[in-house]
PDB file of N, CA, C and O in Angstrom:
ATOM      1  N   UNK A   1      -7.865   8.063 -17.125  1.00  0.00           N
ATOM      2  CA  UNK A   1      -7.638   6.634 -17.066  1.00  0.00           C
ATOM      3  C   UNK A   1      -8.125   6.114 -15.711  1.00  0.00           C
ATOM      4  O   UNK A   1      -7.656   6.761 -14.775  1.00  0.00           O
ATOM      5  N   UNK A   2      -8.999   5.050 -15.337  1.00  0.00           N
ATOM      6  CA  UNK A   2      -9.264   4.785 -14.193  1.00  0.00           C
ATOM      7  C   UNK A   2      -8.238   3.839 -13.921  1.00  0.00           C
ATOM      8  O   UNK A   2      -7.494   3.185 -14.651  1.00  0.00           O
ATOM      9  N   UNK A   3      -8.462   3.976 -12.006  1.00  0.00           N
ATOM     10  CA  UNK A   3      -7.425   3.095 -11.835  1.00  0.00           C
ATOM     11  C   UNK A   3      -7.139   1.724 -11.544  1.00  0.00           C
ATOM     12  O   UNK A   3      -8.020   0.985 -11.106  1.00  0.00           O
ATOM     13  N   UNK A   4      -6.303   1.442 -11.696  1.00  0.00           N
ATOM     14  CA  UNK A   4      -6.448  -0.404 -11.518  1.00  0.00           C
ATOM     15  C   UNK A   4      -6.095  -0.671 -10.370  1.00  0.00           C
ATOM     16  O   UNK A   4      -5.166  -0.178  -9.730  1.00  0.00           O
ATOM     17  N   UNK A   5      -7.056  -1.706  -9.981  1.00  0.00           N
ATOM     18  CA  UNK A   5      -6.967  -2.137  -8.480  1.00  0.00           C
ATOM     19  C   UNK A   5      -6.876  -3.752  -8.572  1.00  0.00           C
ATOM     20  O   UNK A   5      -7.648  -4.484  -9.192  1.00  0.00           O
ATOM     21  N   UNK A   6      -5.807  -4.112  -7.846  1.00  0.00           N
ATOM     22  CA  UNK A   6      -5.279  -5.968  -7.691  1.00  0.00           C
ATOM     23  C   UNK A   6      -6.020  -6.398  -6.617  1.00  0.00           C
ATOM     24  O   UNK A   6      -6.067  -7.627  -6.575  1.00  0.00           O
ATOM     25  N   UNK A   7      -6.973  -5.516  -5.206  1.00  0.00           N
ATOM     26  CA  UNK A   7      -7.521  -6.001  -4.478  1.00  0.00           C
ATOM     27  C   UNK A   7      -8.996  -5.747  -4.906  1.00  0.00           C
ATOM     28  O   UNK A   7      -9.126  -4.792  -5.672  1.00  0.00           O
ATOM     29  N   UNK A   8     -10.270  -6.493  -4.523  1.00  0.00           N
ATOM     30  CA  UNK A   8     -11.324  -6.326  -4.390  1.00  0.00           C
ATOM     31  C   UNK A   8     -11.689  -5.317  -2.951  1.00  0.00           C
ATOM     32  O   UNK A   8     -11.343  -5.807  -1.876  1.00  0.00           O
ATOM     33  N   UNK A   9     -12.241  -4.200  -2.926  1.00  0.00           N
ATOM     34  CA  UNK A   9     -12.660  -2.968  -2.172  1.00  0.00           C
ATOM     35  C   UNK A   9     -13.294  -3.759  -0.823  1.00  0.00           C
ATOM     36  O   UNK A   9     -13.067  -3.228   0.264  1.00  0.00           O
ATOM     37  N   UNK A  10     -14.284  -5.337  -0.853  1.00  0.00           N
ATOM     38  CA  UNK A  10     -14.184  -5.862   0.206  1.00  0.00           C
ATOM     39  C   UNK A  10     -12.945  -6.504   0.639  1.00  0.00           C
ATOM     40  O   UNK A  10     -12.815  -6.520   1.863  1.00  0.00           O
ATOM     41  N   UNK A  11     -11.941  -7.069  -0.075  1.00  0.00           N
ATOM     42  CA  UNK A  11     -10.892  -7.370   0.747  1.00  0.00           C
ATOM     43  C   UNK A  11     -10.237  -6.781   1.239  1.00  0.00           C
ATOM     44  O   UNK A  11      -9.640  -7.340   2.159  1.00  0.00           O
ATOM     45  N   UNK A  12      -9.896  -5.244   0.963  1.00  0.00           N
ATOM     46  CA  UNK A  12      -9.385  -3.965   1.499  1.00  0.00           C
ATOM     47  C   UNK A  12      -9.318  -4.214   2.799  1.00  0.00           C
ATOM     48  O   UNK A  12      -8.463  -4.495   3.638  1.00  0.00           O
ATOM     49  N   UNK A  13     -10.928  -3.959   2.702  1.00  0.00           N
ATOM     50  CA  UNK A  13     -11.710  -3.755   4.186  1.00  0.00           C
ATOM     51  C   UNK A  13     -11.963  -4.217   5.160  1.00  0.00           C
ATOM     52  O   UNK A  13     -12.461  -3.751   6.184  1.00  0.00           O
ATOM     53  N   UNK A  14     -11.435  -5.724   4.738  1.00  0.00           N
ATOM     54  CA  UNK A  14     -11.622  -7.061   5.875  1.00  0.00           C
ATOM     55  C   UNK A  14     -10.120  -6.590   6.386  1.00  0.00           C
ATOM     56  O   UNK A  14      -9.918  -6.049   7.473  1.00  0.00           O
ATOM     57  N   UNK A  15      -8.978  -6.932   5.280  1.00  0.00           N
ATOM     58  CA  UNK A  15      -7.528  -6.601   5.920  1.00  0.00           C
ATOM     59  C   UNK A  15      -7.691  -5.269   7.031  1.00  0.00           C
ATOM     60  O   UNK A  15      -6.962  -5.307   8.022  1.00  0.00           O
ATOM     61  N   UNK A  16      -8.338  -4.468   6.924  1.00  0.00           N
ATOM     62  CA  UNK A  16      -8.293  -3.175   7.423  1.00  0.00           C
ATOM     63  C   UNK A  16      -8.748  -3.332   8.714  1.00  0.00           C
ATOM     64  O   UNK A  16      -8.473  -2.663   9.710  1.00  0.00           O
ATOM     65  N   UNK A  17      -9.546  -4.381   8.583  1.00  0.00           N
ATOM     66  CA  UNK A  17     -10.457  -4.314   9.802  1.00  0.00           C
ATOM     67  C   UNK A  17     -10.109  -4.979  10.615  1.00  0.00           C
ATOM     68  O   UNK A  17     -10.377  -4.844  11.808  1.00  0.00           O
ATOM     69  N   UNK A  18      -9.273  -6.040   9.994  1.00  0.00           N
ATOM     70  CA  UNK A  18      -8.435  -6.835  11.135  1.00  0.00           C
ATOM     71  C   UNK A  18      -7.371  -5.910  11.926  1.00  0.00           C
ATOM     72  O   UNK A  18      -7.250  -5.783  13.144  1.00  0.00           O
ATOM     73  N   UNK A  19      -6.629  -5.294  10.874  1.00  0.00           N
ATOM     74  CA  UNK A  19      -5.973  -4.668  11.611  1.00  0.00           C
ATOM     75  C   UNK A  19      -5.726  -3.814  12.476  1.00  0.00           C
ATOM     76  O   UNK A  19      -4.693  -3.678  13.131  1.00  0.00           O
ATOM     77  N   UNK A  20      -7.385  -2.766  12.520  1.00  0.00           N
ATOM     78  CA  UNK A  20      -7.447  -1.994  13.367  1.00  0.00           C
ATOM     79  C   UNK A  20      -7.472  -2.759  14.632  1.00  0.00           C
ATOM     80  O   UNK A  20      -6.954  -2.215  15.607  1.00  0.00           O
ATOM     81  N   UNK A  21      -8.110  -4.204  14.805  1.00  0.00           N
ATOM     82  CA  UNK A  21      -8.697  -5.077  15.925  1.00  0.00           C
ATOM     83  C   UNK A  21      -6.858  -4.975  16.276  1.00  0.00           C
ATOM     84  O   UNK A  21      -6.439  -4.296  17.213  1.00  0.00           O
ATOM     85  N   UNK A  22      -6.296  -5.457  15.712  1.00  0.00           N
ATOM     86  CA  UNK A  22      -4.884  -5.794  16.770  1.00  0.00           C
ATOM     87  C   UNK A  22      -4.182  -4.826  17.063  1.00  0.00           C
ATOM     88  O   UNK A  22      -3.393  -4.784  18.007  1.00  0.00           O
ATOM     89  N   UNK A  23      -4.538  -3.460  15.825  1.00  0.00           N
ATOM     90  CA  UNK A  23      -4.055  -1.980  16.982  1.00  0.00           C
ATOM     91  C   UNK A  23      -4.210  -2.043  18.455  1.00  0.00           C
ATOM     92  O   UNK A  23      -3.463  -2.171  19.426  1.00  0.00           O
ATOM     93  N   UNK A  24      -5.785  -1.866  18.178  1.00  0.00           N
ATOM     94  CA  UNK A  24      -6.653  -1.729  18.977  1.00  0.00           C
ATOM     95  C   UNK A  24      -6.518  -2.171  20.588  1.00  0.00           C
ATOM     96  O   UNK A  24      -6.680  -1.516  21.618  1.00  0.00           O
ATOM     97  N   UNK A  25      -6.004  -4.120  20.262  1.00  0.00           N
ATOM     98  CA  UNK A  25      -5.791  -5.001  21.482  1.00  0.00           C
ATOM     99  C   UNK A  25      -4.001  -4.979  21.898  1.00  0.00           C
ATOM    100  O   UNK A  25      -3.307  -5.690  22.625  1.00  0.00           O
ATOM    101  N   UNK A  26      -3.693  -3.667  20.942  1.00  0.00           N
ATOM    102  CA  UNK A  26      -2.403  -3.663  21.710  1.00  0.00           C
ATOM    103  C   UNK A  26      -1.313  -4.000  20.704  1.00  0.00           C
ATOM    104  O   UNK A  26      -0.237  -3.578  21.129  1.00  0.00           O
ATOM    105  N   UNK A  27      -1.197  -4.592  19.553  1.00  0.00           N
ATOM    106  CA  UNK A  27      -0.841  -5.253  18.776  1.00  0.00           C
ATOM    107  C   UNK A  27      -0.178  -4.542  17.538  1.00  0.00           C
ATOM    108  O   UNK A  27      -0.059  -5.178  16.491  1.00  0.00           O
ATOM    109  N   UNK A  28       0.297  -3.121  17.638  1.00  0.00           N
ATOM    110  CA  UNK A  28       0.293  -1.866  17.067  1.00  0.00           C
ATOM    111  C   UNK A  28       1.497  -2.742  15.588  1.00  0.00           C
ATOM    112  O   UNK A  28       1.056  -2.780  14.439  1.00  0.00           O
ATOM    113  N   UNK A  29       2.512  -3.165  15.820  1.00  0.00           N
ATOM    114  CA  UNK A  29       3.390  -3.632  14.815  1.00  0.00           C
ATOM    115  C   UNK A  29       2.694  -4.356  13.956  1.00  0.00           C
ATOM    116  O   UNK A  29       2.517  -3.975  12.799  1.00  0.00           O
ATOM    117  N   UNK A  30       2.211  -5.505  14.433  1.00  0.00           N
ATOM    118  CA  UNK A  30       1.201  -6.664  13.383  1.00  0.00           C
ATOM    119  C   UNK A  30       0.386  -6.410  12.518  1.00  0.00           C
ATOM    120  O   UNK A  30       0.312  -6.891  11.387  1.00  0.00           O
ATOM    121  N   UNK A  31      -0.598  -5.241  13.268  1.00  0.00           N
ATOM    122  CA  UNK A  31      -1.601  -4.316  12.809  1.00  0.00           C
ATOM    123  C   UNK A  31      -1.464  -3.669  11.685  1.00  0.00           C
ATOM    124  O   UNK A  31      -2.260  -3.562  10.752  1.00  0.00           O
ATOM    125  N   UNK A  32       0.235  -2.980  11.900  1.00  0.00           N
ATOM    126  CA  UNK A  32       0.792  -1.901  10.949  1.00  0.00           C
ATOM    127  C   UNK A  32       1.330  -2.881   9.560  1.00  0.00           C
ATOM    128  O   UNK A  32       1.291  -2.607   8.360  1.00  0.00           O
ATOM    129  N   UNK A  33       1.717  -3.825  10.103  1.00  0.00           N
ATOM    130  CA  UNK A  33       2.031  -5.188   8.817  1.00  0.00           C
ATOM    131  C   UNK A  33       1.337  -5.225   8.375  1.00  0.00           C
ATOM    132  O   UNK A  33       1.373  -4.960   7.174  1.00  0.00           O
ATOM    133  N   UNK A  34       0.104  -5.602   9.035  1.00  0.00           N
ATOM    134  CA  UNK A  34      -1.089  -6.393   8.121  1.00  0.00           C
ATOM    135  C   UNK A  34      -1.892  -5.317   7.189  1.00  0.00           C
ATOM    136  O   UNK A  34      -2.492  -5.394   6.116  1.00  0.00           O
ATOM    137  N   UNK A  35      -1.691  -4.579   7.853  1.00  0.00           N
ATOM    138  CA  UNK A  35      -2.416  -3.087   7.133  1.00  0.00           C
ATOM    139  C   UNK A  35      -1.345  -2.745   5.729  1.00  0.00           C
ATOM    140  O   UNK A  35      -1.797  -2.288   4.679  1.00  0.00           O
ATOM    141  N   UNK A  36      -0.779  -2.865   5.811  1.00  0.00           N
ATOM    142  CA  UNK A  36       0.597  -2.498   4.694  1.00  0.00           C
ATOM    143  C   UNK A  36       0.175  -4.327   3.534  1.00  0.00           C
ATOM    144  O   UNK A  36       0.607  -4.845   2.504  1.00  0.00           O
ATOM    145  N   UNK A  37      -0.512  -4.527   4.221  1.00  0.00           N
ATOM    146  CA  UNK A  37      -0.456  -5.681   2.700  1.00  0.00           C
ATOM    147  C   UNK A  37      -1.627  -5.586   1.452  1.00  0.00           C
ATOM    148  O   UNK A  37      -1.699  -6.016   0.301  1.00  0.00           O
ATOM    149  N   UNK A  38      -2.504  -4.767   2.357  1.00  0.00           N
ATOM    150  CA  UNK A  38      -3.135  -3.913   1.311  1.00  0.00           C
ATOM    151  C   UNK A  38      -2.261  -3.055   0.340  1.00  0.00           C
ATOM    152  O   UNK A  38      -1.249  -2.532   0.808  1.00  0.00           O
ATOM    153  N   UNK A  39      -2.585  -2.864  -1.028  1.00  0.00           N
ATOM    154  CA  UNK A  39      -2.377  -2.345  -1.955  1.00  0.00           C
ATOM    155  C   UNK A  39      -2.257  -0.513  -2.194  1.00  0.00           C
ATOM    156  O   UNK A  39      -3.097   0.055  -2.892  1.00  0.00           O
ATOM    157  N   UNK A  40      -0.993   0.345  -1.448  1.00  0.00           N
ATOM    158  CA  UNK A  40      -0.985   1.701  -1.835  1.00  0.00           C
ATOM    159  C   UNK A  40      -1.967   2.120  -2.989  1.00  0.00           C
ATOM    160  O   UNK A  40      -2.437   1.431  -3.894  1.00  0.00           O
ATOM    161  N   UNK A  41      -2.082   3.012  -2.791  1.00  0.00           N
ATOM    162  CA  UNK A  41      -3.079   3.533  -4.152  1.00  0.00           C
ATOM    163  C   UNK A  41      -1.614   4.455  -5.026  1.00  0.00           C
ATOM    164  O   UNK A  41      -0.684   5.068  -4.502  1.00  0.00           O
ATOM    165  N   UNK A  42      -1.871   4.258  -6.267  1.00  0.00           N
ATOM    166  CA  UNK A  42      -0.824   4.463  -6.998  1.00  0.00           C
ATOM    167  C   UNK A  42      -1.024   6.159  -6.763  1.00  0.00           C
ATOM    168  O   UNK A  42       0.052   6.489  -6.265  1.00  0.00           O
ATOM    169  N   UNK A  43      -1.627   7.029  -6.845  1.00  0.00           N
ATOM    170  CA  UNK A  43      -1.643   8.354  -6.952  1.00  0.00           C
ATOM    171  C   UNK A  43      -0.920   8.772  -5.510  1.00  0.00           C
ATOM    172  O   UNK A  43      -0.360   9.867  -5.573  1.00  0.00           O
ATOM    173  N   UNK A  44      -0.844   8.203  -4.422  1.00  0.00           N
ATOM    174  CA  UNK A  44      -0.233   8.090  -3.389  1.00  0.00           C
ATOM    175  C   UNK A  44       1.210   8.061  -3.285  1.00  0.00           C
ATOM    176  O   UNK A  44       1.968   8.884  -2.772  1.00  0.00           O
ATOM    177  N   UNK A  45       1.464   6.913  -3.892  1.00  0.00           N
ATOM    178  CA  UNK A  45       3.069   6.122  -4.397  1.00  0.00           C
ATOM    179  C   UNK A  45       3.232   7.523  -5.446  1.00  0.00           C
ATOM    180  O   UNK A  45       4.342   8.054  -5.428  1.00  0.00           O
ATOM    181  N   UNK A  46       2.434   7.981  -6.127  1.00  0.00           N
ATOM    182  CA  UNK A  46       3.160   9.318  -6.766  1.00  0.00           C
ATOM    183  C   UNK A  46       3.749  10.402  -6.072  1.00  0.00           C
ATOM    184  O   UNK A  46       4.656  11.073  -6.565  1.00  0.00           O
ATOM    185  N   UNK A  47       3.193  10.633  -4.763  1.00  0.00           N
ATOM    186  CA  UNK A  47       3.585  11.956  -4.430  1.00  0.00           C
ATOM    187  C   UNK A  47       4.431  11.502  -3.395  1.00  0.00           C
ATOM    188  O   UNK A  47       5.251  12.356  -3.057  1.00  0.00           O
ATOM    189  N   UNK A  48       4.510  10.209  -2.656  1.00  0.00           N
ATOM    190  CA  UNK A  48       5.482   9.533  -1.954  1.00  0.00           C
ATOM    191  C   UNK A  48       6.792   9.948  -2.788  1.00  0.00           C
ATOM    192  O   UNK A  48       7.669  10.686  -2.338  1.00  0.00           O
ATOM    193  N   UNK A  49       6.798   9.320  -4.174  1.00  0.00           N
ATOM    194  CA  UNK A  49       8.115   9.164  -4.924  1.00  0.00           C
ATOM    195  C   UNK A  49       8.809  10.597  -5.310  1.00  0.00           C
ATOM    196  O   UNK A  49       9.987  10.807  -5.599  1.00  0.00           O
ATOM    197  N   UNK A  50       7.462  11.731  -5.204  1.00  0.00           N
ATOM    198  CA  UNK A  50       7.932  13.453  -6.119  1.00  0.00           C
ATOM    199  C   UNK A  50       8.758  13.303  -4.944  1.00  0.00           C
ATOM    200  O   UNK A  50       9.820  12.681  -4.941  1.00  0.00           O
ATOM    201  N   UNK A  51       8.386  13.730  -4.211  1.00  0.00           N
ATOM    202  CA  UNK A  51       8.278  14.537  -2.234  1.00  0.00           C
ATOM    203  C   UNK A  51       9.249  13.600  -1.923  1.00  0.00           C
ATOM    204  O   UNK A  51      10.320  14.205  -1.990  1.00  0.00           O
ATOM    205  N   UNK A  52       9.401  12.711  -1.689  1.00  0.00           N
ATOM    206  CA  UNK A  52      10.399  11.833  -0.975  1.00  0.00           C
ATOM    207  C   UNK A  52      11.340  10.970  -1.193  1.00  0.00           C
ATOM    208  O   UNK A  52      12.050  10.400  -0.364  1.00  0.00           O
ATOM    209  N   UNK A  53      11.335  10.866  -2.551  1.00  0.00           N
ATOM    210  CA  UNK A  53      11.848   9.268  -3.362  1.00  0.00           C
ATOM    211  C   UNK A  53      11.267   8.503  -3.373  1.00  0.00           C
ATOM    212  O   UNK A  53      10.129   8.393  -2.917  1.00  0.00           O
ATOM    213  N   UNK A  54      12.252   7.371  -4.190  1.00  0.00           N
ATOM    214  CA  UNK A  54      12.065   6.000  -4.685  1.00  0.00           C
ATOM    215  C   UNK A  54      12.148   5.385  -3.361  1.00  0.00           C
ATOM    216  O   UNK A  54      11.325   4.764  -2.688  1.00  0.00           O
ATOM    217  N   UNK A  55      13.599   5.790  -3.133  1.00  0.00           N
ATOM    218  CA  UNK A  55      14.270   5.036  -1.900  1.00  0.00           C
ATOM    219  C   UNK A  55      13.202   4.580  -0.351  1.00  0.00           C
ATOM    220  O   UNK A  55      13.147   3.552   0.324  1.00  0.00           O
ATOM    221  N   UNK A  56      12.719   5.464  -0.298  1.00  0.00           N
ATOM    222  CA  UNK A  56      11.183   5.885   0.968  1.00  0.00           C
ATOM    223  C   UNK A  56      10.251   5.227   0.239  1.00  0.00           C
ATOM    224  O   UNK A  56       9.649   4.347   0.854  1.00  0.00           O
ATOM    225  N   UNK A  57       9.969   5.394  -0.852  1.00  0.00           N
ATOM    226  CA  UNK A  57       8.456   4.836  -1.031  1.00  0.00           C
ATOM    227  C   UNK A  57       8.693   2.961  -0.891  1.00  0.00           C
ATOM    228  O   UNK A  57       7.907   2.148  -0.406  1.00  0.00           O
ATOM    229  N   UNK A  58      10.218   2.688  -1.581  1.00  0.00           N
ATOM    230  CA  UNK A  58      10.241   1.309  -1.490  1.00  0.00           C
ATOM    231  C   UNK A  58      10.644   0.761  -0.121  1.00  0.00           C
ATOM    232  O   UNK A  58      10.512  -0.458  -0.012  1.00  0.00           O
ATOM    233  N   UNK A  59      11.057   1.346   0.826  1.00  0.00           N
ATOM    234  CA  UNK A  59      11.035   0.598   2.329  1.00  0.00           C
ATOM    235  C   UNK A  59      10.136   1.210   3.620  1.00  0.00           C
ATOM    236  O   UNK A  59      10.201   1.244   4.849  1.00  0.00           O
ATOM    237  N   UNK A  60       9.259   1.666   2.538  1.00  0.00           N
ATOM    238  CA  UNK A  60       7.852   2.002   2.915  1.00  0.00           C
ATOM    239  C   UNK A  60       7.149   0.601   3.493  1.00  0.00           C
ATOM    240  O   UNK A  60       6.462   0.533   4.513  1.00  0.00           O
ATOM    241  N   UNK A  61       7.467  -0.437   2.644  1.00  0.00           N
ATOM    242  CA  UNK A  61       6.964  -2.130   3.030  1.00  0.00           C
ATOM    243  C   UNK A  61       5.214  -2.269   2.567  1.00  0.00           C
ATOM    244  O   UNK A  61       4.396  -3.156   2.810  1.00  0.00           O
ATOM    245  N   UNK A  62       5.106  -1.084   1.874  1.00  0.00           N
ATOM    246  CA  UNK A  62       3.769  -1.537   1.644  1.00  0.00           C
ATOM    247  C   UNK A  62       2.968  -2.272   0.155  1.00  0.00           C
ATOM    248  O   UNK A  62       3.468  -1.931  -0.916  1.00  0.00           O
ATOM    249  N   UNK A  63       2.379  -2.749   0.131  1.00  0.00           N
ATOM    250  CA  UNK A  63       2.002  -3.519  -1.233  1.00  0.00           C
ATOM    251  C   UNK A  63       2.279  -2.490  -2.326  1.00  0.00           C
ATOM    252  O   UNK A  63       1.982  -1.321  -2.076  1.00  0.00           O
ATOM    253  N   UNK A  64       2.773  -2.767  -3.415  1.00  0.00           N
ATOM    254  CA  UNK A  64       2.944  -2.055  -4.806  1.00  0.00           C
ATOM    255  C   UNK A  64       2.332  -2.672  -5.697  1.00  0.00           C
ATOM    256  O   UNK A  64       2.906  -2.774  -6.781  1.00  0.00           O
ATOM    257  N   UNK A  65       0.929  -3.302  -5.529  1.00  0.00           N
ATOM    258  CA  UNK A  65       0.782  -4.437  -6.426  1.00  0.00           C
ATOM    259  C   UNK A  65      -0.274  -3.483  -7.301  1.00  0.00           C
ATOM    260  O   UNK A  65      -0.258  -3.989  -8.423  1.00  0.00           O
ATOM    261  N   UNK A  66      -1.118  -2.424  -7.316  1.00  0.00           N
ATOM    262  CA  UNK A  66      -1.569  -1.225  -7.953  1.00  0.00           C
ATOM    263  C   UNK A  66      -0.939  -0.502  -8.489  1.00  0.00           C
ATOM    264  O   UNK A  66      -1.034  -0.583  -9.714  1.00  0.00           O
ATOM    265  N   UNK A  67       0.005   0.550  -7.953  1.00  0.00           N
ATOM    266  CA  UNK A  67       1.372   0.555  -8.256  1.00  0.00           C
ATOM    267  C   UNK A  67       2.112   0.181  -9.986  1.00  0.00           C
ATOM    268  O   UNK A  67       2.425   0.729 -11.044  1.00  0.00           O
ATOM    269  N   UNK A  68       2.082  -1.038  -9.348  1.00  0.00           N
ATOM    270  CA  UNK A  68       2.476  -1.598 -10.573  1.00  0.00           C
ATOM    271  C   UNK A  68       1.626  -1.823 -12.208  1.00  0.00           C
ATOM    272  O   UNK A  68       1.754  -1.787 -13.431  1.00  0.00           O
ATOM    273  N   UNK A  69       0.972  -1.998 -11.394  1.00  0.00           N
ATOM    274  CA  UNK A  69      -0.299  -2.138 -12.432  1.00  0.00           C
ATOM    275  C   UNK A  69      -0.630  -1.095 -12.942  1.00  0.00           C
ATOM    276  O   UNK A  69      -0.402  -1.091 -14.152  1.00  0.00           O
ATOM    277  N   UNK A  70      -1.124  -0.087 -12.517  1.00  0.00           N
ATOM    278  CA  UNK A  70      -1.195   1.179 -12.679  1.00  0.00           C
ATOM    279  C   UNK A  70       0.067   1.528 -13.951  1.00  0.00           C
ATOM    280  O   UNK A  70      -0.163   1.250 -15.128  1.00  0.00           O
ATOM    281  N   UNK A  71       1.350   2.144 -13.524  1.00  0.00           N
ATOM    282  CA  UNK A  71       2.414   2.978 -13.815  1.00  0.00           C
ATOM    283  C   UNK A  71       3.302   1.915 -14.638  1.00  0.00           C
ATOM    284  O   UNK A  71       3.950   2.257 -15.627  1.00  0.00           O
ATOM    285  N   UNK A  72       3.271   0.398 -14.072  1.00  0.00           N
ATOM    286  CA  UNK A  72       4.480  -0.721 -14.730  1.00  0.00           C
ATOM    287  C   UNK A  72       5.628  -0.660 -13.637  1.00  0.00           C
ATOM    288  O   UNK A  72       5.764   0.330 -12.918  1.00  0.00           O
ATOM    289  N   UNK A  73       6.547  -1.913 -13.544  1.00  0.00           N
ATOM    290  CA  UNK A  73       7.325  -2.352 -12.507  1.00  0.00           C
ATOM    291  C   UNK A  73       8.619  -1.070 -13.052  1.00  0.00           C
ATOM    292  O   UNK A  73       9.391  -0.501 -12.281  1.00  0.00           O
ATOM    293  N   UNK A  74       8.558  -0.898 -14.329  1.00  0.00           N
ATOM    294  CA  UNK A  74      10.351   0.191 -14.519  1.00  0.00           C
ATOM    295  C   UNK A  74       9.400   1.280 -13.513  1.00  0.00           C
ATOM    296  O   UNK A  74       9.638   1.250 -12.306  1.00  0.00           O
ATOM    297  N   UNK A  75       8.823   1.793 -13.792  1.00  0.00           N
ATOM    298  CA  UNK A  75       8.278   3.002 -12.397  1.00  0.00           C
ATOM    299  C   UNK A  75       8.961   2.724 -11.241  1.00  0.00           C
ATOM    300  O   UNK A  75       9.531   3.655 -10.672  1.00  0.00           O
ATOM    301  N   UNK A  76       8.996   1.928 -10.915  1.00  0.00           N
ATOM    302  CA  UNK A  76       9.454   1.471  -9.288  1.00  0.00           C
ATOM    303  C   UNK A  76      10.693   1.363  -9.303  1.00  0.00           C
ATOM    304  O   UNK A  76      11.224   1.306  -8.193  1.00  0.00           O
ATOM    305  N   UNK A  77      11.450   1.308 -10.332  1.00  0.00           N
ATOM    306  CA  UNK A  77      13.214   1.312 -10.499  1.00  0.00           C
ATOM    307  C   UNK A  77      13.781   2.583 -11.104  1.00  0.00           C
ATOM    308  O   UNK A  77      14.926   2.536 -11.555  1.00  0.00           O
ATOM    309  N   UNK A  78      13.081   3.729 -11.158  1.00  0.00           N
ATOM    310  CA  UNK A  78      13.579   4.902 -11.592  1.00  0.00           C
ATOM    311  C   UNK A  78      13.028   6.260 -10.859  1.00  0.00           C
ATOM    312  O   UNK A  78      13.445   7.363 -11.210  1.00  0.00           O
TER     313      UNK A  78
END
């Protein structure tokens, strides 16, 4: 099954790129935000959830919007 993606691979990369810039200038929290609003890759959020839980993967803070799409929102509540 391929996987479904809610971002376009250039918007990834712009978010990404911003964020390395405010690592970069010092800015390490903002950076780490802005970077987290990109979309986990669901095969990721899988081994987050085996290995660690639900509980971790969800105050992880990072986009589930693949995730979801991917697996469905009950995934994320069980």
């Amino acid at each position: 099954m391929p996987q479904v993606e809610t971002m376009s691979l250039d918007e990834k990369l712009s978010i990404i790129n911003k964020a390395f810039v405010l690592m970069k200038s010092g800015d390490e929290e903002r950076g780490v935000r802005l970077m987290k609003t990109t979309p986990l890759p669901p095969y990721l959020a899988k081994v987050v959830k085996d290995k660690l839980g639900l509980e971790f993967l969800l105050n992880t803070g990072w986009n589930m919007s693949d995730v979801e799409a991917e697996y469905g929102s009950e995934w994320l509540c069980r």
